[in-house]
BAGUTOR-69179 format. One record per residue (C-alpha): z negated, y negated, x negated; residue in three letters; residue number from 1. Coordinates in pm, whole numbers, plus 50000, padded with zeros to 5 digits. Each point is the difference from the previous one (the first is absolute). Layout:
REM residues N
<baza pz="Z" py="Y" px="X" resn="ALA" resi="NUM"/>
...
//
This chain:
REM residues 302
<baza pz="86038" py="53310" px="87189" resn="UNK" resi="1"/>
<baza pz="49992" py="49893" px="50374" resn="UNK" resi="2"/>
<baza pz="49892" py="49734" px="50119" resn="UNK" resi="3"/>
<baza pz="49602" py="50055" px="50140" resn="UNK" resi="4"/>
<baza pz="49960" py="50159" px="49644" resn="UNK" resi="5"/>
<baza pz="50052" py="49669" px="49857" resn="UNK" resi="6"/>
<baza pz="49806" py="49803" px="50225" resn="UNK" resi="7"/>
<baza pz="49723" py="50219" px="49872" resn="UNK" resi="8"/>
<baza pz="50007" py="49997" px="49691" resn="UNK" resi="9"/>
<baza pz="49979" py="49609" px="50040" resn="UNK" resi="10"/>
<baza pz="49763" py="50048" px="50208" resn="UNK" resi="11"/>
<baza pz="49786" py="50142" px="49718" resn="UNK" resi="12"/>
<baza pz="50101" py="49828" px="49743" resn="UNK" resi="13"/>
<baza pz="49878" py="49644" px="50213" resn="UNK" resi="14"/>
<baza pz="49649" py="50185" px="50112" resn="UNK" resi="15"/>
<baza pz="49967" py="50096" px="49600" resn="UNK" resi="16"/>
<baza pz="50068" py="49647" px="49899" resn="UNK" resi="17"/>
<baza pz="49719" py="49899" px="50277" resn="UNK" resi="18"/>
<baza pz="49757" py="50232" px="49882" resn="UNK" resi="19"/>
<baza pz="50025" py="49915" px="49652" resn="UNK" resi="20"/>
<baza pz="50013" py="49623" px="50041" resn="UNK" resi="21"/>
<baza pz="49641" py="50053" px="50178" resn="UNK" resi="22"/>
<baza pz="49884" py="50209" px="49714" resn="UNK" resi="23"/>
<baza pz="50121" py="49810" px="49723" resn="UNK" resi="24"/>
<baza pz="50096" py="49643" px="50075" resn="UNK" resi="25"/>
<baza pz="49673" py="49943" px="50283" resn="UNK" resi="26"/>
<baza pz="49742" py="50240" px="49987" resn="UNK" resi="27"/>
<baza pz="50014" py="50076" px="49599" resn="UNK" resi="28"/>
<baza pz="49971" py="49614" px="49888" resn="UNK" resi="29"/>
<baza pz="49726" py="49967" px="50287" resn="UNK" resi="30"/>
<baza pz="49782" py="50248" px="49848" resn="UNK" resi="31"/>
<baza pz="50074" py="49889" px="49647" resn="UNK" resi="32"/>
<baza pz="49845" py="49600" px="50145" resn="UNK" resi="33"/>
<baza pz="49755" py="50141" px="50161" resn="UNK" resi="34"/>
<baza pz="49907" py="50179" px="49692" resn="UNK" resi="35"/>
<baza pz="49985" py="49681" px="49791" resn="UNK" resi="36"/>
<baza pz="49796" py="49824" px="50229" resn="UNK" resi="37"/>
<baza pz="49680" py="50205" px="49926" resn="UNK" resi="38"/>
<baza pz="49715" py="49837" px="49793" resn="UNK" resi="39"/>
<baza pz="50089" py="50063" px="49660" resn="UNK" resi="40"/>
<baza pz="50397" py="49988" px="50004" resn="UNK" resi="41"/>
<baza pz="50050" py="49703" px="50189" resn="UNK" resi="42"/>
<baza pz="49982" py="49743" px="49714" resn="UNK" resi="43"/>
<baza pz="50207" py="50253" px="49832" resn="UNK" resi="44"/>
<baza pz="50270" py="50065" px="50249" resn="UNK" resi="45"/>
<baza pz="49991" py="49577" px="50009" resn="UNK" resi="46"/>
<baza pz="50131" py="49973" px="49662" resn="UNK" resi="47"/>
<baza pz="49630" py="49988" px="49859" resn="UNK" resi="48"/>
<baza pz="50013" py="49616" px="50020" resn="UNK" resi="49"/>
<baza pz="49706" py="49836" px="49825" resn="UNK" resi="50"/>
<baza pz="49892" py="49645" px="50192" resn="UNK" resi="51"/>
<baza pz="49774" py="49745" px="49828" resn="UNK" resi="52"/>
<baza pz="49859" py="49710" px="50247" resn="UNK" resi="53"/>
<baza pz="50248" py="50140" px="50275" resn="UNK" resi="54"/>
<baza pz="50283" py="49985" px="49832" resn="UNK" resi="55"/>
<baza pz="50215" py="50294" px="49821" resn="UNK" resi="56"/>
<baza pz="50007" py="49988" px="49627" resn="UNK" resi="57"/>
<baza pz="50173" py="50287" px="49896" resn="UNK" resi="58"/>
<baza pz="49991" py="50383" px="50033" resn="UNK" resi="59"/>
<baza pz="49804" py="50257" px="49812" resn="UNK" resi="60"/>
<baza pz="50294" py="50210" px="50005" resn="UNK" resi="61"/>
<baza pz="50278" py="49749" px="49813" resn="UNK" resi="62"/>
<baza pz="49964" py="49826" px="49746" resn="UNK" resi="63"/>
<baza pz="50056" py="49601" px="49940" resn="UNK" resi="64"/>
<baza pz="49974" py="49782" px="49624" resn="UNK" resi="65"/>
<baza pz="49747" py="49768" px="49950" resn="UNK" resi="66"/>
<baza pz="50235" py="49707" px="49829" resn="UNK" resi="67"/>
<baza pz="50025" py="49617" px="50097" resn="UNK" resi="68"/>
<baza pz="50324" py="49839" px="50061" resn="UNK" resi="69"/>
<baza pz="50144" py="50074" px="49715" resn="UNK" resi="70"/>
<baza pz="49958" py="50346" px="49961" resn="UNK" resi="71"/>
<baza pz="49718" py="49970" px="49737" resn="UNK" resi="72"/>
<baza pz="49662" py="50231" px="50055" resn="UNK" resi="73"/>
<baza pz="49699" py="49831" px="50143" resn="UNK" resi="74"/>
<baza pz="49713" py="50013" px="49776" resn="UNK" resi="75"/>
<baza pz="49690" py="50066" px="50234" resn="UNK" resi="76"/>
<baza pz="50181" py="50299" px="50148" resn="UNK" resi="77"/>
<baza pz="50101" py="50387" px="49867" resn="UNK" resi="78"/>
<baza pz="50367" py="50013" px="50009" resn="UNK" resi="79"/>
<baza pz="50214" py="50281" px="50136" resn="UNK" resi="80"/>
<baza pz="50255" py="50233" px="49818" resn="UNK" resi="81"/>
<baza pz="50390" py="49848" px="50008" resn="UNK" resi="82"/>
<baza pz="50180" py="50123" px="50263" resn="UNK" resi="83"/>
<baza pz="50377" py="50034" px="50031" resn="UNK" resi="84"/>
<baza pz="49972" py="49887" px="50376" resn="UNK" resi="85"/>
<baza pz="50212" py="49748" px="50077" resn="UNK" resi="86"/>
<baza pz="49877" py="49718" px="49848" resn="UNK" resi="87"/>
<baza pz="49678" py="50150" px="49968" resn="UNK" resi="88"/>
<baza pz="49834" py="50205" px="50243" resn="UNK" resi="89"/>
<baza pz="50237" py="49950" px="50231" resn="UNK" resi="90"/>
<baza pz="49932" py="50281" px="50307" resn="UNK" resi="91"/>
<baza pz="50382" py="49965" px="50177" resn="UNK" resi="92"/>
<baza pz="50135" py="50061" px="49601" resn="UNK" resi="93"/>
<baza pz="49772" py="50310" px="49888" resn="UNK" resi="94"/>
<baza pz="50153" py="50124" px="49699" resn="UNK" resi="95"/>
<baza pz="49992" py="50109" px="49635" resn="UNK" resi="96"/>
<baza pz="50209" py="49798" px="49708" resn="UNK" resi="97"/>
<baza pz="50160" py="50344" px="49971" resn="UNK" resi="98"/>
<baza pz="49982" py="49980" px="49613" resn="UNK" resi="99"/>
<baza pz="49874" py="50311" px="49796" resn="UNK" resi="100"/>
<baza pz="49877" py="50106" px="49666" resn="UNK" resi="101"/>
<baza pz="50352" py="49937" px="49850" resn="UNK" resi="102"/>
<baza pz="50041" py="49671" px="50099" resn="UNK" resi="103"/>
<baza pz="49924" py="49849" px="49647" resn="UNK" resi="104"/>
<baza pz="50256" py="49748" px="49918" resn="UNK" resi="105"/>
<baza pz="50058" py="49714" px="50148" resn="UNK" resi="106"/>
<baza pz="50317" py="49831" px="50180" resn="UNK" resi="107"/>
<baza pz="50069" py="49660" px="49735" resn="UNK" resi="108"/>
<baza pz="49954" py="49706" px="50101" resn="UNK" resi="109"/>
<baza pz="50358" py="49772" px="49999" resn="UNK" resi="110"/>
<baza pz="49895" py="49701" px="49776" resn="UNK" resi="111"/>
<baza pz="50282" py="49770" px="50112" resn="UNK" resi="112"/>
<baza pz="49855" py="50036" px="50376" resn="UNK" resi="113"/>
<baza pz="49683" py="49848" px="50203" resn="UNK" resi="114"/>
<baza pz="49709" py="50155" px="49989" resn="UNK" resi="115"/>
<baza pz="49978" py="50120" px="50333" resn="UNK" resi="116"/>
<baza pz="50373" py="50139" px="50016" resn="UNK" resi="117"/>
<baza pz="50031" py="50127" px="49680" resn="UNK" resi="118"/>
<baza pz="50001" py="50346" px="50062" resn="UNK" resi="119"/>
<baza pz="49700" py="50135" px="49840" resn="UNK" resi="120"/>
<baza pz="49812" py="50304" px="50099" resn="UNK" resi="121"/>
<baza pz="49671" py="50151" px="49871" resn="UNK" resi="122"/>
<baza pz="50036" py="50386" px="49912" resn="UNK" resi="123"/>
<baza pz="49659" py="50136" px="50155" resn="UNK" resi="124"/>
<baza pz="49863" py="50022" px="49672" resn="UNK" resi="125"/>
<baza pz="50033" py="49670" px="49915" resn="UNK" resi="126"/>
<baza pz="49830" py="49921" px="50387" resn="UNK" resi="127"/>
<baza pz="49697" py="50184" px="49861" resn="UNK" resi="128"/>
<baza pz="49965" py="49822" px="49728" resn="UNK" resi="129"/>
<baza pz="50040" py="49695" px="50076" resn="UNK" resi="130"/>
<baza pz="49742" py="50045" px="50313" resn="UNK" resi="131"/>
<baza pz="49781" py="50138" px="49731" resn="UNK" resi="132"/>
<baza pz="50013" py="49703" px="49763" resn="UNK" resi="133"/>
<baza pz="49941" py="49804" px="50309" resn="UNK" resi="134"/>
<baza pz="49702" py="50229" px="50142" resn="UNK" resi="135"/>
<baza pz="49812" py="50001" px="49629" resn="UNK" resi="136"/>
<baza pz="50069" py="49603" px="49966" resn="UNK" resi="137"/>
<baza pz="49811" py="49889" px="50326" resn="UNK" resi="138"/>
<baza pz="49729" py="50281" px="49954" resn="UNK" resi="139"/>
<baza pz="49944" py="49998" px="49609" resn="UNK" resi="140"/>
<baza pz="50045" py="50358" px="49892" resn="UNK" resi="141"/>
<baza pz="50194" py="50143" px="49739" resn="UNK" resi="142"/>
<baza pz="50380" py="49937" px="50125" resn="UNK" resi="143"/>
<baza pz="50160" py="50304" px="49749" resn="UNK" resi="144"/>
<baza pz="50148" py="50262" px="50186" resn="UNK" resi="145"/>
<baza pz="50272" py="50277" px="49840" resn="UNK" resi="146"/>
<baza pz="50339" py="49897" px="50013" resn="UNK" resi="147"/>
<baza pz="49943" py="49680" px="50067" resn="UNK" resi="148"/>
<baza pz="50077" py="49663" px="49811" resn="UNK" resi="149"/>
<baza pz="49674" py="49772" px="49845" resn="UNK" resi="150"/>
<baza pz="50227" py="49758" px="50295" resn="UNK" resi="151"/>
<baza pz="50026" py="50213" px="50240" resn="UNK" resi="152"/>
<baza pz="50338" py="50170" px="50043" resn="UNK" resi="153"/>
<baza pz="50152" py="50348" px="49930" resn="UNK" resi="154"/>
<baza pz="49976" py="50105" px="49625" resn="UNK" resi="155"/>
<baza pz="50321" py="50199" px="50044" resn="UNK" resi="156"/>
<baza pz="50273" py="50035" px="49665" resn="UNK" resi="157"/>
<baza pz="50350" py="50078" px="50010" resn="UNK" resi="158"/>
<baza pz="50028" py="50170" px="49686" resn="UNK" resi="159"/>
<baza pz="50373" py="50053" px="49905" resn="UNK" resi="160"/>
<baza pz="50168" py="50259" px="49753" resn="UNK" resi="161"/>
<baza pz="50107" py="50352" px="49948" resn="UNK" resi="162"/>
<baza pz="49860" py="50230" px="50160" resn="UNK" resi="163"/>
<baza pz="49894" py="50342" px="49974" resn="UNK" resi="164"/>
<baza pz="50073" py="50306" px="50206" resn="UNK" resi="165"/>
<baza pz="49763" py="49966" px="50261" resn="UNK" resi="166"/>
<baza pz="50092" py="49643" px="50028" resn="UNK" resi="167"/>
<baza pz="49776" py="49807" px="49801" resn="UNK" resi="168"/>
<baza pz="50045" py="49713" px="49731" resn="UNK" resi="169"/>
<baza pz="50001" py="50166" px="49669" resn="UNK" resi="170"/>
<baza pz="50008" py="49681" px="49807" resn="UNK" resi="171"/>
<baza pz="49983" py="49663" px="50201" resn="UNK" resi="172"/>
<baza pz="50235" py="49750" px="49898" resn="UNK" resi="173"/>
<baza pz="49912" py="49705" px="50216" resn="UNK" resi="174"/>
<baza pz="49664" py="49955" px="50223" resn="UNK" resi="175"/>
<baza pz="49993" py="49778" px="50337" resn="UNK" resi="176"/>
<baza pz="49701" py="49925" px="50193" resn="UNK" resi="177"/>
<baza pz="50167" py="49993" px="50282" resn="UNK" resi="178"/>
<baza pz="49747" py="49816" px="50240" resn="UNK" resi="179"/>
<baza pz="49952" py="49727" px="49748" resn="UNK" resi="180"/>
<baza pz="50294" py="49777" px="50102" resn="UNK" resi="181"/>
<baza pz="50071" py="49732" px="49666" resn="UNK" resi="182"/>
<baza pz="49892" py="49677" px="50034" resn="UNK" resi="183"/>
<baza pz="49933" py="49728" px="49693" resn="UNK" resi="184"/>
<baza pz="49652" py="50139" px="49967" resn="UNK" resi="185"/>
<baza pz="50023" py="50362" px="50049" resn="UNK" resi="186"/>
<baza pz="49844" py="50278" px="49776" resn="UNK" resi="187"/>
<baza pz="49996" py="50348" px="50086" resn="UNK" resi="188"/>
<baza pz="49694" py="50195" px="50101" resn="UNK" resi="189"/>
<baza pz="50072" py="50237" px="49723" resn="UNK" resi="190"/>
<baza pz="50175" py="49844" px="49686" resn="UNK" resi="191"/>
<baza pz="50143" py="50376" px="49864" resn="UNK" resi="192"/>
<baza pz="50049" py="50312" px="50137" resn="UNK" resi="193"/>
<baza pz="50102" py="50310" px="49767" resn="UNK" resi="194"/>
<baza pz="50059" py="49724" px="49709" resn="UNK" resi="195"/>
<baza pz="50260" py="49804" px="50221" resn="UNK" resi="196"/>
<baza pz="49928" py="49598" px="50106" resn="UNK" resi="197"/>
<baza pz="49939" py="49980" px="50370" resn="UNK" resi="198"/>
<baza pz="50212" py="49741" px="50192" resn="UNK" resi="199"/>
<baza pz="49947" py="49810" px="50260" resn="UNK" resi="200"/>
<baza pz="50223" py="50089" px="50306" resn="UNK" resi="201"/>
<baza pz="50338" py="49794" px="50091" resn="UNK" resi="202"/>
<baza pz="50134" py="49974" px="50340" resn="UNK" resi="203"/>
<baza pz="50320" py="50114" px="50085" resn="UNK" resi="204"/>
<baza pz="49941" py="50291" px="49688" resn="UNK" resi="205"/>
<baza pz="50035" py="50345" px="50104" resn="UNK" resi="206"/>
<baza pz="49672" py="50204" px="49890" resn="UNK" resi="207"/>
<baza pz="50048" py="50323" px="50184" resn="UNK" resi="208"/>
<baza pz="50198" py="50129" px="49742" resn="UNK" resi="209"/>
<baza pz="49675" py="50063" px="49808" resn="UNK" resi="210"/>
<baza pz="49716" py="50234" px="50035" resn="UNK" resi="211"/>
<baza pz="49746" py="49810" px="50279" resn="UNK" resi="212"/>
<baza pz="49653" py="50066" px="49801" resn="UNK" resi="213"/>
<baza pz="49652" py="49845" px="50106" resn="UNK" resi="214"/>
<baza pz="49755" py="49948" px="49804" resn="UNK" resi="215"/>
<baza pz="49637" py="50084" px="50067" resn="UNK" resi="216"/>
<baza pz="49840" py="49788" px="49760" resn="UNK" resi="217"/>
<baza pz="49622" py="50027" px="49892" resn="UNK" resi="218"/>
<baza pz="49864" py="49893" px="50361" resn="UNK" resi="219"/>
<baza pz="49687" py="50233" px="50140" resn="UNK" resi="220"/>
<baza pz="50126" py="50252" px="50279" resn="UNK" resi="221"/>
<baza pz="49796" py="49879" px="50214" resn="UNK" resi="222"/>
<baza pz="50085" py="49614" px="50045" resn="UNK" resi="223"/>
<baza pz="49720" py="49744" px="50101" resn="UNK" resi="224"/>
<baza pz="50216" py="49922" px="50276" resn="UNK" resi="225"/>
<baza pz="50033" py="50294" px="50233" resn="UNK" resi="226"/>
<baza pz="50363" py="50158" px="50159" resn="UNK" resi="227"/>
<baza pz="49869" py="49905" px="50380" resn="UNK" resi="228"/>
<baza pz="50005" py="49592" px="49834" resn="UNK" resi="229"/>
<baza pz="50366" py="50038" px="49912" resn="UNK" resi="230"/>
<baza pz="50151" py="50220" px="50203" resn="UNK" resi="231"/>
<baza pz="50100" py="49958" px="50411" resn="UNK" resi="232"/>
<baza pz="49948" py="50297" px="50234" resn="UNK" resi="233"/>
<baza pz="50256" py="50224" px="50173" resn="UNK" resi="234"/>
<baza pz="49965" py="49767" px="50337" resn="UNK" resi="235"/>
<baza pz="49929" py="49712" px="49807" resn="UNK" resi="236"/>
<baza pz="49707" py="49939" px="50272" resn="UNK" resi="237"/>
<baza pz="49717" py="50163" px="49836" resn="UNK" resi="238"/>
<baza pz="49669" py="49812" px="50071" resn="UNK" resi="239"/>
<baza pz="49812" py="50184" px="49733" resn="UNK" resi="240"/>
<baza pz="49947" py="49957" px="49636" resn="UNK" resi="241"/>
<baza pz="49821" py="50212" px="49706" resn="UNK" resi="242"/>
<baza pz="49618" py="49947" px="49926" resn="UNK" resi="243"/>
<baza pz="50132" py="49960" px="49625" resn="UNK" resi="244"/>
<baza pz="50251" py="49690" px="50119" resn="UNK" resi="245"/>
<baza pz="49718" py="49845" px="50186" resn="UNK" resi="246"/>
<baza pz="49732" py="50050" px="49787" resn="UNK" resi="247"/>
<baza pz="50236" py="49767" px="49686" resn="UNK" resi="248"/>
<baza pz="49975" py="49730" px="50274" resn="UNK" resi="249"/>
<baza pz="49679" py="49999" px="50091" resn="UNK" resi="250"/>
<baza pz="49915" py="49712" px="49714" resn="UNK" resi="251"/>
<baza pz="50290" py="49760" px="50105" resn="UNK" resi="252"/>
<baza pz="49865" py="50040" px="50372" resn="UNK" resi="253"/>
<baza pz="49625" py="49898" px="49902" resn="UNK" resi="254"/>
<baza pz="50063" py="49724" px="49798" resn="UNK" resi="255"/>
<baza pz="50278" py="49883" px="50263" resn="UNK" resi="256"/>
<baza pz="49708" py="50026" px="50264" resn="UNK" resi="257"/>
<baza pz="49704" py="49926" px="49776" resn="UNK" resi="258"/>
<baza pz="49784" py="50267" px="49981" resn="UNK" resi="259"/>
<baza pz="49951" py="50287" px="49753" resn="UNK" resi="260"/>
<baza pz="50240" py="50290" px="49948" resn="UNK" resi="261"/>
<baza pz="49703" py="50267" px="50091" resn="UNK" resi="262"/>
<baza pz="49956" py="49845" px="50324" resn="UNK" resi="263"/>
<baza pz="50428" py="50046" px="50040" resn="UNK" resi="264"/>
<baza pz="49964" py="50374" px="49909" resn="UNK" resi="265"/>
<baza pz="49749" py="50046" px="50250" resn="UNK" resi="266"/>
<baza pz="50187" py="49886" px="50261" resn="UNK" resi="267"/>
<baza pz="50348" py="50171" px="49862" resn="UNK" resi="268"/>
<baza pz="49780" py="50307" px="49965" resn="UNK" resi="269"/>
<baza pz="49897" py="50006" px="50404" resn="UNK" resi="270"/>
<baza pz="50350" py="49948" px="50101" resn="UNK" resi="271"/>
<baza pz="50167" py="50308" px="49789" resn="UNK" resi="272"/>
<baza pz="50095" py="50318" px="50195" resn="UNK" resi="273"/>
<baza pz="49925" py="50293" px="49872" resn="UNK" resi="274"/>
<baza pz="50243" py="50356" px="49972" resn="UNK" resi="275"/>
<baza pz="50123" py="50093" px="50358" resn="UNK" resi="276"/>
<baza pz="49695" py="50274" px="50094" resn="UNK" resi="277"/>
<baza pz="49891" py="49944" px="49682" resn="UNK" resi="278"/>
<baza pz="50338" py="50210" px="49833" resn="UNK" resi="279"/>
<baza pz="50343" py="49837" px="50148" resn="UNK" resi="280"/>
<baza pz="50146" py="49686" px="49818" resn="UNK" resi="281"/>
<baza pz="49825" py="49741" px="49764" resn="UNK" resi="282"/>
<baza pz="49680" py="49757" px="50041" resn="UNK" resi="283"/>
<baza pz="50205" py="49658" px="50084" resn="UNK" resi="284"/>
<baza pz="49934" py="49637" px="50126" resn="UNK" resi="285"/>
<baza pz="50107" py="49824" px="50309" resn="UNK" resi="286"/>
<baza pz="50086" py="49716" px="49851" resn="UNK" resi="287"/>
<baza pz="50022" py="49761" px="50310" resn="UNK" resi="288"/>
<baza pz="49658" py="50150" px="50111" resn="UNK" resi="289"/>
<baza pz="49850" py="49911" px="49676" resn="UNK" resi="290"/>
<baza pz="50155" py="49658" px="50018" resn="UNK" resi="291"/>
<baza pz="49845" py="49946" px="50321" resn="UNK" resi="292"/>
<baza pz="49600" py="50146" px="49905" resn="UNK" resi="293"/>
<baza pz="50034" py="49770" px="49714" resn="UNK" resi="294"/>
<baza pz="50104" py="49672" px="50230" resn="UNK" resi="295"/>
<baza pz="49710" py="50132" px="50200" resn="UNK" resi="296"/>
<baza pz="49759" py="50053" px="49694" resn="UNK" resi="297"/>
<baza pz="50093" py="49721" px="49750" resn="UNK" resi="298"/>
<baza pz="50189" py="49787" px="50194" resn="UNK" resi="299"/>
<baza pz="50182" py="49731" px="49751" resn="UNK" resi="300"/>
<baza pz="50210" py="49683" px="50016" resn="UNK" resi="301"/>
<baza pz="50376" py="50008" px="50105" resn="UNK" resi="302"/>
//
């Protein structure tokens, strides 16, 4: 290749780089702006910001909790869904807790160490019930919900023995509950399985040997407390909740404000989206936008 046929091939090459630059790193994001900046997408393209008295109080695209100081839920308002976020909601940590529907036992706690170094770690199911104990404790609804503990934990047995073919316990010999760590007052959720005494679980024991087994228990299927209350989105941002978690808050929220739960529904009932065009998704509540119409509406005391 001589020499001119190189310097034109650069050549090229440079006016291509040029040319596209324009395109795609000037003219492209131009268009795009200019775009947002037409009524109806410019609070959008602004991160939907929502301002009360002049001054920005959240977004009606991300989500935020409604606690004090120390984490607990304010009374007077709705609270969100948990979110895996961070520390909560946190936009620069979007995430999930990465846990699925097999995460059912839980990491023991070390007894001999503090509390907050001790090593523990919820299995998701224990996460959902506990946040369901929590959720039907501060609302007042029926806090049973299938494989889940009367406190609030996994109801998950190791049940040990010999097993069968397909690898099943044939007849258990021994029976751990192996979210139910012993302490001086500990008693089983269940007190026999198959004829065998339940035990409590010890740390430092090895349960895996045994068949993992929940138990369903007689709980309804359909739990007062709904999945959106006790489970975090994939982004962990989600500003939305279900009618059916609002609607189990709607008492705690008129008595924290003082006036009656029909006058609550009303308001929850103007400020629930319907189906995208009237088919896509499910009816949900901006939570932060209900917050604010009822600050508006029924203002009450800090």
């Amino acid at each position: 290749m001589n020499v001119q046929s190189l310097i034109r091939q650069h050549l090229a090459a440079v006016r291509a780089l040029l040319v596209l630059t324009a395109i795609t790193g000037i003219a492209y994001p131009l268009v795009v702006w200019l775009v947002a900046m037409l009524p109806g997408l410019h609070d959008k393209a602004q991160g939907s910001i929502v301002e009360v008295a002049g001054k920005p109080v959240g977004s009606t695209l991300i989500g935020q909790s409604f606690t004090d100081a120390n984490g607990d839920p304010i009374a007077k308002y709705f609270q969100s869904r948990p979110s895996a976020a961070g520390n909560g909601y946190d936009p620069l940590s979007t995430s999930a807790s990465n846990l699925g529907p097999e995460s059912i036992v839980d990491t023991p706690a070390d007894p001999s160490a503090p509390k907050d170094s001790n090593g523990f770690k919820a299995s998701l199911l224990t996460q959902v019930c506990t946040r369901s104990a929590a959720v039907a404790k501060a609302e007042g609804v029926n806090a049973s919900r299938p494989f889940c503990t009367g406190d609030g934990i996994g109801a998950v047995l190791s049940v040990i023995g010999p097993r069968d073919a397909r690898g099943n316990v044939e007849a258990p010999t021994r029976v751990v509950s192996v979210n139910e760590p012993c302490t001086t007052t500990t008693t089983p959720f269940l007190a026999t399985y198959d004829g065998v005494r339940v035990e409590c679980a010890k740390f430092g024991e090895d349960y895996t040997i045994g068949q993992i087994v929940p138990i369903r228990g007689a709980a309804p299927s359909a739990p007062a407390v709904p999945a959106d209350a006790v489970t975090a989105s994939g982004s962990g941002l989600d500003p939305h909740i279900s009618p059916a978690y609002a609607d189990i808050q709607v008492d705690r929220v008129a008595k924290a404000r003082g006036v009656s739960p029909d006058q609550i529904r009303a308001l929850l009932a103007a400020n629930t989206d319907g189906r995208d065009l009237g088919f896509m998704g499910e009816p949900r509540v901006n939570v932060l936008a209900l917050n604010l119409a009822l600050d508006q509406k029924y203002p009450a005391a800090s």
